[in-house]
Every structure is written in C-alpha cells, then in structure tokens.
C-alpha positions as CSV (number, residue, x, y, z in Angstrom):
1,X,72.6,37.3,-7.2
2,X,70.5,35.7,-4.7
3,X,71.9,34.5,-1.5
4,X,72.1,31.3,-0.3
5,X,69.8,31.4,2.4
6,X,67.1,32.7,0.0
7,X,68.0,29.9,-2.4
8,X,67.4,27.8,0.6
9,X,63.8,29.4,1.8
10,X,62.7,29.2,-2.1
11,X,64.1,25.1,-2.2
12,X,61.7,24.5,1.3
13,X,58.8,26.3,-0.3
14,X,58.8,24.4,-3.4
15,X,59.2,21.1,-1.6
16,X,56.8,22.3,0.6
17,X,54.1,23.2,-2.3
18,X,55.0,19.6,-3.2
19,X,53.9,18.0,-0.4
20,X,50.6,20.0,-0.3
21,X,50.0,18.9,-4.1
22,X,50.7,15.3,-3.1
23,X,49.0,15.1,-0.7
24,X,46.2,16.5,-2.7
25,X,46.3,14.5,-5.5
26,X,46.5,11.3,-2.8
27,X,43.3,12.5,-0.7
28,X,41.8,13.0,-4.4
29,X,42.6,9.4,-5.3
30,X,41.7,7.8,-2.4
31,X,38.3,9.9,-2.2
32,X,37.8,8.6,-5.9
33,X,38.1,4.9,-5.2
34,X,35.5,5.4,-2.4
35,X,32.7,6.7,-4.6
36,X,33.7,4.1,-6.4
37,X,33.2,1.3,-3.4
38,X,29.6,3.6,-2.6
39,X,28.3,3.0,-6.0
40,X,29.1,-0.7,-5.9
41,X,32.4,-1.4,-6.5
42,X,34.0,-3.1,-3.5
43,X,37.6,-3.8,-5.0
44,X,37.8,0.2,-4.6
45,X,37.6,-0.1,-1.0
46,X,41.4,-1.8,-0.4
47,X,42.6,1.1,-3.4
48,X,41.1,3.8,-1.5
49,X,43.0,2.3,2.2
50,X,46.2,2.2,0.0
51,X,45.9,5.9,-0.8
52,X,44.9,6.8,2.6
53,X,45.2,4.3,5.1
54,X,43.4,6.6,7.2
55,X,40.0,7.7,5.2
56,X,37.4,7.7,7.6
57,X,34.5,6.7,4.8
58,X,37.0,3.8,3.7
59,X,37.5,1.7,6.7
60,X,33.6,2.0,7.4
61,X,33.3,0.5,4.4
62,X,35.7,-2.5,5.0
63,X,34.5,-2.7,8.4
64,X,31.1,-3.7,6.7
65,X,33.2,-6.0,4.1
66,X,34.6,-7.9,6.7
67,X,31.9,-7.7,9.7
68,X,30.7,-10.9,9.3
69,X,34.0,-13.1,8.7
70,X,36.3,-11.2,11.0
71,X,34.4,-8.9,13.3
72,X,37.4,-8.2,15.5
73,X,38.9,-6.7,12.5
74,X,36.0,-4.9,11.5
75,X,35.4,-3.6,15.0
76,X,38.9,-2.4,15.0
77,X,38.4,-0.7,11.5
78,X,35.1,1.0,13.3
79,X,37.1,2.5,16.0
80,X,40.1,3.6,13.6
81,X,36.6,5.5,11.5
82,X,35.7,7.0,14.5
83,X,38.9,8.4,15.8
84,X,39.5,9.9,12.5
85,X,35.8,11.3,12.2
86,X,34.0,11.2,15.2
87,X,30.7,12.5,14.0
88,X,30.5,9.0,11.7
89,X,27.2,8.3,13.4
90,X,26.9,5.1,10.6
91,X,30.2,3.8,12.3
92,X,28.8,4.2,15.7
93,X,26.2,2.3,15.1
94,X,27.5,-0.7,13.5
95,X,30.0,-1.0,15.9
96,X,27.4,-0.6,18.5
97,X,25.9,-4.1,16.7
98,X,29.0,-5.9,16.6
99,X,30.0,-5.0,20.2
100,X,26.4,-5.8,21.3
101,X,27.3,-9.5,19.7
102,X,30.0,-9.7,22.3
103,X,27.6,-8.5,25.2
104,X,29.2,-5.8,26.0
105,X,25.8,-3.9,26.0
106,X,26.3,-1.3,28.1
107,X,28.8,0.4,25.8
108,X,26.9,-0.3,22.5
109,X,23.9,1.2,23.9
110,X,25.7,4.5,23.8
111,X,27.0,4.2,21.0
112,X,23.8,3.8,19.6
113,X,22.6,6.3,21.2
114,X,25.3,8.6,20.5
115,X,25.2,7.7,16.5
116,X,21.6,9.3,16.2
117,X,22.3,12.1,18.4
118,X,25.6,13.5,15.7
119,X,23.2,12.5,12.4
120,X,20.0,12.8,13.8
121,X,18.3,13.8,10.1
122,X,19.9,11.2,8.5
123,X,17.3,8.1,7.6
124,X,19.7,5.6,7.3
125,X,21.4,6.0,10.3
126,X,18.0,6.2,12.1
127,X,17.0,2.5,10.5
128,X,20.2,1.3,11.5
129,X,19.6,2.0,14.5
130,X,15.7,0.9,14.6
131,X,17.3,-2.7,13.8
132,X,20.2,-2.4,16.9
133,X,17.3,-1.4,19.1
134,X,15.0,-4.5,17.9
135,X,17.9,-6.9,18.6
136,X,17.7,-5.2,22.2
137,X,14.1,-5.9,22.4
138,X,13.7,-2.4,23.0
139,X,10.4,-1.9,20.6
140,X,9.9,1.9,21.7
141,X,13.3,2.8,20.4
142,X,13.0,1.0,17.2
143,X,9.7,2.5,16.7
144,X,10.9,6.2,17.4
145,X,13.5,5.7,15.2
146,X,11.6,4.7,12.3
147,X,9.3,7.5,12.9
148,X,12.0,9.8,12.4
149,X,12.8,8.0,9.2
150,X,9.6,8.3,7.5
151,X,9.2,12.0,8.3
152,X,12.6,12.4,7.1
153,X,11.9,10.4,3.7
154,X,8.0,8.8,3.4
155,X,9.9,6.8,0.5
156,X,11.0,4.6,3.2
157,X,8.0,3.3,4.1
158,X,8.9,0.9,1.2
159,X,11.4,-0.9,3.6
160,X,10.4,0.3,7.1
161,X,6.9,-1.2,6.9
162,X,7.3,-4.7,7.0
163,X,9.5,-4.1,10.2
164,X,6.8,-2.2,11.5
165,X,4.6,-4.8,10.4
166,X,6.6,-7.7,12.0
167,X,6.8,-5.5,15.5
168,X,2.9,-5.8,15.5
169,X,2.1,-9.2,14.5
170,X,4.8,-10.5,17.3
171,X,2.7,-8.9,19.9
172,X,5.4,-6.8,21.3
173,X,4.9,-3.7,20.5
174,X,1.3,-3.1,18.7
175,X,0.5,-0.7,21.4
176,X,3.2,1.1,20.9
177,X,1.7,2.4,17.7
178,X,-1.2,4.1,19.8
179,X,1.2,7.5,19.6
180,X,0.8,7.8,16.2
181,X,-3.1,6.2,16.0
182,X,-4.3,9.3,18.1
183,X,-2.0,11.3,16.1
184,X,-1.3,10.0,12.6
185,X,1.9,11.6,10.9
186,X,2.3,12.4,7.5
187,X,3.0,8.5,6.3
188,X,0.6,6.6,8.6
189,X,-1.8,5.9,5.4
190,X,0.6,4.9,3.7
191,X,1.6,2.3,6.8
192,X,-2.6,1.2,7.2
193,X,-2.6,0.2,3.7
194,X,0.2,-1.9,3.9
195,X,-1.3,-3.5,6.6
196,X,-4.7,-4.3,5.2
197,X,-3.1,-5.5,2.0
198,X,-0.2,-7.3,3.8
199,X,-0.8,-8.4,7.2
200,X,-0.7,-12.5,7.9
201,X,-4.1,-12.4,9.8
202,X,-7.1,-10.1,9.9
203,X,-6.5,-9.7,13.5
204,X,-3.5,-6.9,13.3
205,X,-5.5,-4.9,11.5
206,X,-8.4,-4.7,13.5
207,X,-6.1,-3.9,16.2
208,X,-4.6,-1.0,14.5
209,X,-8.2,0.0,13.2
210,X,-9.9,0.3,16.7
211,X,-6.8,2.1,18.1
212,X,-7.6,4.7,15.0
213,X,-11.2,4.9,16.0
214,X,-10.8,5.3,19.7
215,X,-8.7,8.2,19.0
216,X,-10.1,12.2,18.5
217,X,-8.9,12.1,14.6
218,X,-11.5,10.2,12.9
219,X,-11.0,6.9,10.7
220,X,-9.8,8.5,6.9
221,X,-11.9,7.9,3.7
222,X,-8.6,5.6,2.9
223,X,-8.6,4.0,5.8
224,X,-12.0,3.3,5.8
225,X,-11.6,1.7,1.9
226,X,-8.8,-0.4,3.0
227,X,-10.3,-2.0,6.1
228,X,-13.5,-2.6,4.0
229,X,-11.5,-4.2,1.6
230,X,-9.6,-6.5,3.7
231,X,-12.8,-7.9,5.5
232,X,-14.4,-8.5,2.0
233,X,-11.2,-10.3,1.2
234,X,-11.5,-12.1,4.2
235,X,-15.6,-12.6,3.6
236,X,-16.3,-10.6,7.1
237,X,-19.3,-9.3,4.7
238,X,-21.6,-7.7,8.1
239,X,-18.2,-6.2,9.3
240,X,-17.5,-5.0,5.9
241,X,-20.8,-3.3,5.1
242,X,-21.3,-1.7,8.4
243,X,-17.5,-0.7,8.4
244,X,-18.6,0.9,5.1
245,X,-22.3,2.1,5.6
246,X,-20.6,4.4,8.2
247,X,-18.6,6.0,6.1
248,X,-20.7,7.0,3.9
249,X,-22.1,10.6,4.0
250,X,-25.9,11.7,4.4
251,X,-25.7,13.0,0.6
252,X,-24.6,9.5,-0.2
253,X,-26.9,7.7,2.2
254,X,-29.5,9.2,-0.1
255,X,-29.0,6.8,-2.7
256,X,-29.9,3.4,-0.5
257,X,-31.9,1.6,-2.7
258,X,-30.9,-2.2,-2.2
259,X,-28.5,-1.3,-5.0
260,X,-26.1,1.7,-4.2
261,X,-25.9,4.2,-6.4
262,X,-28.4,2.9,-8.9
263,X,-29.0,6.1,-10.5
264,X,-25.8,6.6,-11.2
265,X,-25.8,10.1,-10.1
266,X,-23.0,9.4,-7.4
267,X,-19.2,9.2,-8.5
268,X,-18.6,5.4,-8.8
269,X,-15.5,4.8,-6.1
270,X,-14.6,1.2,-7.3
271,X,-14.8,-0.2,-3.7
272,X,-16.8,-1.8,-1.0
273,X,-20.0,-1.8,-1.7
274,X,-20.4,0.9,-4.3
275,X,-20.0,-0.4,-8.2
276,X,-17.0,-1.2,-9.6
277,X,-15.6,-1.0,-12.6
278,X,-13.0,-2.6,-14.9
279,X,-12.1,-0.1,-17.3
280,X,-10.6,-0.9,-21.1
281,X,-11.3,1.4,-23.5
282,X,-10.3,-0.4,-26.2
283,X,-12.7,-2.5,-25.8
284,X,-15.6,-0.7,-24.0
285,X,-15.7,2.7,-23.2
286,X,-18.1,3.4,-19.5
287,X,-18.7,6.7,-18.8
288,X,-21.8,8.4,-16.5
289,X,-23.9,11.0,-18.9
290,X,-26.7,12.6,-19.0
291,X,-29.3,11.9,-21.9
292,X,-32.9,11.9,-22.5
293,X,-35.5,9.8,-20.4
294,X,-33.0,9.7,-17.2
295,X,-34.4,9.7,-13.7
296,X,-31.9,12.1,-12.3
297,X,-29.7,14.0,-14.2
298,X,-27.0,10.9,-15.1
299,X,-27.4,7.4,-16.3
300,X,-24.5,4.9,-17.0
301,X,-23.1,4.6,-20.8
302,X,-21.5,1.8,-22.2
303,X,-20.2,2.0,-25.4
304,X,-18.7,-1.6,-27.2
305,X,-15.9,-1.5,-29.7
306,X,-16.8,-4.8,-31.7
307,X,-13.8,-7.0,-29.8
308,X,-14.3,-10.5,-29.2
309,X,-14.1,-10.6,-25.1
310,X,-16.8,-11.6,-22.5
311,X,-17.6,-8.7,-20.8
312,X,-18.2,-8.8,-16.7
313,X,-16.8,-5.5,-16.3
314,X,-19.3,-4.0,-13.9
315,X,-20.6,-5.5,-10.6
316,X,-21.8,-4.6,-7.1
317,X,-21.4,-6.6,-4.1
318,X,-24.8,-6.5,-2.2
319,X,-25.7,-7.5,1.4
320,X,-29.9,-8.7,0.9
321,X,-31.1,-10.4,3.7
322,X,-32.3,-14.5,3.6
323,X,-35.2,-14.7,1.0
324,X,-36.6,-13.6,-2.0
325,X,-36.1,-10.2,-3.9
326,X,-37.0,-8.4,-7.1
327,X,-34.7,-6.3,-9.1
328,X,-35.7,-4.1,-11.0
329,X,-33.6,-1.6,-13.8
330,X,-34.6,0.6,-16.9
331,X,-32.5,0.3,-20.1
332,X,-32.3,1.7,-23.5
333,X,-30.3,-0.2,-26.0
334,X,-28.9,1.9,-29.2
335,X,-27.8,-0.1,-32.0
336,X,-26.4,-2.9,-29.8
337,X,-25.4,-5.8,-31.8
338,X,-23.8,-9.0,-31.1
339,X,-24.6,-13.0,-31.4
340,X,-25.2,-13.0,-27.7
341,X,-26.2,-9.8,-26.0
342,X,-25.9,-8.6,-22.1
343,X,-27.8,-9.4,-18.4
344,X,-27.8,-9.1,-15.5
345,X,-27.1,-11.3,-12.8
346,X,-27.0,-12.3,-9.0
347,X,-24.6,-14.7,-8.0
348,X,-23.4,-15.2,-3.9
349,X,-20.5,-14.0,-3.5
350,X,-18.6,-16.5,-1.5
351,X,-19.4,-18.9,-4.1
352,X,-19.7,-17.5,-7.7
353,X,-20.6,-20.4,-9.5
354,X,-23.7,-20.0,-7.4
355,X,-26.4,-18.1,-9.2
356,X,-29.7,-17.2,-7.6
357,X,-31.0,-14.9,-11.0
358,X,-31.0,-13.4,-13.9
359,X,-32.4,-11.3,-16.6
360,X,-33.5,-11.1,-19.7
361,X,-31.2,-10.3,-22.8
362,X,-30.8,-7.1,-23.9
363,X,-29.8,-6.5,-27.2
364,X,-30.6,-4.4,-30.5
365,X,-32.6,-1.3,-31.0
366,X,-35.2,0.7,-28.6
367,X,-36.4,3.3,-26.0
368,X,-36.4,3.1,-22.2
369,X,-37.8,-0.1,-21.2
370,X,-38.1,-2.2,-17.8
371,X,-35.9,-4.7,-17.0
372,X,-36.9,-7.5,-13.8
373,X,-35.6,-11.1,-12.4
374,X,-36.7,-12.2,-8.7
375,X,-34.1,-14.2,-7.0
376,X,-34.0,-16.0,-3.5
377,X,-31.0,-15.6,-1.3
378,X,-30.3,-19.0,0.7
379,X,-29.2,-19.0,4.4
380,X,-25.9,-20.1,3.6
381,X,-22.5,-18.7,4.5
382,X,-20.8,-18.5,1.0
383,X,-24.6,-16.0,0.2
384,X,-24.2,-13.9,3.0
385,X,-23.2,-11.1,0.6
386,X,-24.1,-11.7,-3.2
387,X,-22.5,-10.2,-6.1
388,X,-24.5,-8.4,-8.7
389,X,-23.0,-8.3,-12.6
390,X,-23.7,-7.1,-15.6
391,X,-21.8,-9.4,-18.2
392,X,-22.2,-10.5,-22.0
393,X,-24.3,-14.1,-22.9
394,X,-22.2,-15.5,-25.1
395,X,-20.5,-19.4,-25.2
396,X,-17.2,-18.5,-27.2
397,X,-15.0,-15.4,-27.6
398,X,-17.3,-14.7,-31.0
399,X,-20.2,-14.8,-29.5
400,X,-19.7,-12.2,-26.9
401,X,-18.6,-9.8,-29.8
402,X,-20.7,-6.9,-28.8
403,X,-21.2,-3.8,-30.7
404,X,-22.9,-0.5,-29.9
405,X,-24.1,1.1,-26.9
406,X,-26.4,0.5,-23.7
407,X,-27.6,2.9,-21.4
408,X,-28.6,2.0,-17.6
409,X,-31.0,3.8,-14.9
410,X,-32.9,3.6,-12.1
411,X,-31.6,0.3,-10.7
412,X,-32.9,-1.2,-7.8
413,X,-33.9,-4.3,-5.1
414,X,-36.7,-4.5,-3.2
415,X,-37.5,-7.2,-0.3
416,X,-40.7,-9.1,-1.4
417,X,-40.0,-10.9,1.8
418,X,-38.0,-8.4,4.4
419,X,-35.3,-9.4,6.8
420,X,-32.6,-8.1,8.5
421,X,-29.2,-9.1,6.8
422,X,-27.2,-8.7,9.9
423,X,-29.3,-11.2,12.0
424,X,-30.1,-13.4,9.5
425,X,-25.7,-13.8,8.6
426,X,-25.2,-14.9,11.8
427,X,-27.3,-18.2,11.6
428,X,-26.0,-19.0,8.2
429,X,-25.2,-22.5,7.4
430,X,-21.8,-23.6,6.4
C-alpha cells in the first residue's frame, strides 16, 4: 500500500498539474478574445481583461478604447501594459501622446523615444511616433521616422505621403527632405509622384524638383515625366518643354522635326511632348510596323473595328512659335471606309475649341500620298502650346463608323515664318 505521505505528494501534483492546465486554458482564452479585438472586434477586449486582467496586448487595446473619453484611465491601462511587457514600444508611445496632452513633455519625449528604440523595425510604431513628433513640432524626427517606415514597408507610402506632403506645403520642414533629394531611397519616386499629381500648388514641387537637380544623382526618367506633366497640367508649356527637351537623349533628339517622333521609329512614351495614345482595341487596334514605302523602318498602323465612336485617340502637344506653319504628313489608306473619314488637326491647347488647321479627309483606297494644311499660331496665352490630333469627321456616332486601316509616316512642321517659341510665350496676350 502506498503511504500516506505519498498519497499526499501525488494529491499536490495533481492539483498542481491543475493549476498549470488552468491557467493554460485561461491565458488561451484570453489570448483568443484578443485576436479577436485585433481583427475588429472590440467587445473581445473587456472578455479578454476578464480572463486575464493582466494581458499586456489587452489593456493596450482598451487604453486605445478609452483614450479619448477617459485618458486618465487609459493612461493608467498604458502603464499597467508596460509593467507587464516593457518592450510594448506601441504602449510607450501612446502614452507618450496622452502624457504629452498634460504637458508633461519631458517624460513623453522619452517615452517616445524609448518606444522606437525596443521595436525599431516595426512600421507602425515608427508612424506613431512620426505623428507624436509632428505634435512636438519636431519635423526632423517625424521625418526620420517615416523614413524608417518606408524602407521597412514602401506600401506605406500609401498613408505616409500625404504627411509628408502636408510637412512641405506648411513650410516647415521642405528642407528637411534635402537628405533624401541628394540621396533618394528606395520609395522617393514613389513620394515625387505623389507630389506632382497631388500637391495644392505647383510651387512644392518645384521646390522638391530643384533640390533633386542640385544634387549629384541626376533628375530620373520618372521624375522628369511627372514634373512635365504637372506643368502641362498647370499650362507652364516653356517650363514643360524645356523640363522635357532635356531629358531627352541624343538618339532621341534625332527625331526633332516640329513634330516629335514623326516617323514613328521612336517608342511612343504617352507623355510630355511625345504622342500619345488612347488605346482600345476593341475598337481600334494602333500598333508601329514596318511596311512597304516607309521612310525609316516603322510607320504608325491603325486598324478600325467598324464601331460607332469618334475617334481622337492620338495627339501631340507641340510648342510652334507665333506665326504661320505648314505641316506636312504621308498616308496610305487600305480599304478605309466610313460616312465620314479621318484628319488632322491643330488646335491651341489652352483653348481646344480653338482651331488654327486642318487637313483634308482621308478615306478609302490608295498608295502613299501627301498630306498638307498651313496654320497660324496667334500670340495668345491659351496658343502658347497647341495640340495636334488625329480624329474621325463625322457629326453623329454613325457617321464616325470607320472601318479598315490607315497607315502614317514621315510627319512633320516647318516654320514658313520662324520664331523662337520661348521668347515669343512670354509676350503672349491674355
């Protein structure tokens, strides 16, 4: 028989083992009901604190429920997180923010500080703190710490850019992005784009734009397409085409001739001031090809799928100088029928109901032929830039039913009356 003192060793085991599975199966619930509050669920927090009054993740999370109707609480629930885990850099930080709403700054500085030190490669603690620092009007700080968030996760840049964005256009801390202008990380294209496409006045840009060129890295092709795009969007046409014409390689310089790329033989880059193109090939198929009777080795080929749509898929913005001009273009229509047919056109482009020219139709059945139209460019601010298009003739949907194909070639503009577009822009009327 056993003995009663090993009855009694096997009887505190067993209640032992019990407590160790109890306390199991509580940590388990409470950890539950807090992946539960993390994916939404914020009834789970209070279940997960009645499990484990004591779960680190828990009372973060009810800190952050309750921060804004009972900080006290909620800073009291931050230090309880911390005590219990005190790498919680997240809890740091927000306690940081609430202490900095009592002014007691010198304390929530550290913390701050201290939260990024224990997660350091952790992009959500690095934007919360970004935001404590921009509270503390301490733009370097924010800035580094959305640095270190973007190379963590470029993703970001989804949320981080406006901040950035705001930073710049308050004036207080543009120049602080000259760090990463002379150097730009792995997501600064990313942040340039935003800019040009989002930035309340042209002026930020800029900014950011000649702290990129005064730097030893030069200006990106990307770059370059977005800061050309924002000053066409803004009609700064001399600043757009000279931002553009010097970005352009020797190869391309090549093909100059009052129309870019008018051979075709260049890859069309749908933006400043090379063609562009709206593709849709369901209703017209535009392709570069080679065929017989080119100049070079490529012409343009459009091919029309018999839909009922007026077609001003392809246009050029030009910068021609004040006076008159001659283009002139080769064609070859092939079985190209319609009740309307295509042309070409010059309108300005500040003012596109503005036309200055046009062509002849081109429609039906033929070989290589000439096409021509002068036009006279006004000194006028909305024709400082014009817009060259090729688009369909026709009144109604029917009649710009076009089917077949067109080929195009050896497109240019010469000056019958020359002037310097530049000089001439900046004594346009308005």
């Amino acid at each position: 028989m056993l003995s009663t003192k090993s009855i009694f060793i096997r009887l505190l085991l067993l209640v032992f083992l019990l407590f160790i599975a109890w306390r199991v199966f509580v940590l388990g619930m409470s950890e539950h009901y807090v992946e539960l509050a993390l994916s939404g669920d914020d009834a789970a927090i209070d279940k997960a604190l009645s499990w484990n009054a004591n779960h680190p993740k828990a009372l973060y999370l009810k800190a952050m429920q309750i921060k804004t109707s009972r900080p006290d609480q909620a800073i009291a629930l931050l230090r309880q997180a911390i005590n219990e885990n005190p790498a919680e850099g997240r809890a740091l930080i927000e306690l940081a923010h609430l202490l900095r709403d009592k002014n007691q700054l010198k304390e929530a500085d550290w913390l701050a500080g201290q939260g990024v030190k224990l997660l350091p490669a952790y992009a959500s603690v690095r934007i919360q703190a970004a935001n404590y620092w921009i509270f503390r009007g301490k733009w370097d700080k924010a800035m580094e710490n959305w640095r270190a968030a973007l190379v963590t996760d470029a993703l970001l840049g989804s949320k981080i850019f406006p901040l950035m964005l705001q930073v710049v256009e308050s004036g207080k801390g543009g120049t602080m992005l000259k760090v990463f202008a002379d150097n730009p990380p792995v997501w600064w294209g990313g942040f340039f784009e935003y800019v040009a496409r989002n930035s309340a006045s042209l002026k930020s840009l800029v900014a950011i734009a000649m702290m990129r060129q005064a730097s030893d890295v030069p200006l990106s092709a990307e770059e370059r397409k977005h800061l050309v795009e924002r000053l066409i969007k803004e009609k700064q046409w001399p600043q757009a085409y000279l931002v553009w014409f010097n970005g352009l390689s020797s190869e391309q310089r090549k093909h100059l001739g009052g129309i870019y790329n008018g051979g075709f033989e260049q890859e069309i880059t749908n933006s400043g001031f090379d063609w562009r193109l709206l593709a849709n090939k369901k209703l017209v198929s535009i392709s570069r090809k080679g065929s017989y009777g080119v100049q070079g080795d490529k012409a343009l080929h459009l091919m029309f799928k018999g839909e009922e749509f007026h077609f001003r898929h392809l246009w050029q913005l030009l910068f021609r100088g004040v006076g008159t001009h001659e283009f002139i273009g080769k064609y070859r229509v092939d079985r190209l029928r319609g009740r309307g047919g295509l042309k070409w056109a010059v309108y300005c482009a500040g003012d596109q109901s503005q036309l200055l020219g046009e062509s002849k139709i081109m429609l039906g059945l033929g070989e290589w032929e000439l096409v021509s139209f002068k036009f006279t460019v006004p000194n006028e601010e909305a024709c400082v830039a014009q817009l060259l298009r090729l688009e369909s003739t026709g009144k109604t949907p029917f009649d710009n039913k076009l089917e077949g194909e067109i080929w195009l070639d050896g497109l240019s503009i010469r000056s019958l009356r020359r002037s310097n577009p530049v000089e001439l822009s900046s004594g346009a009327k308005k």
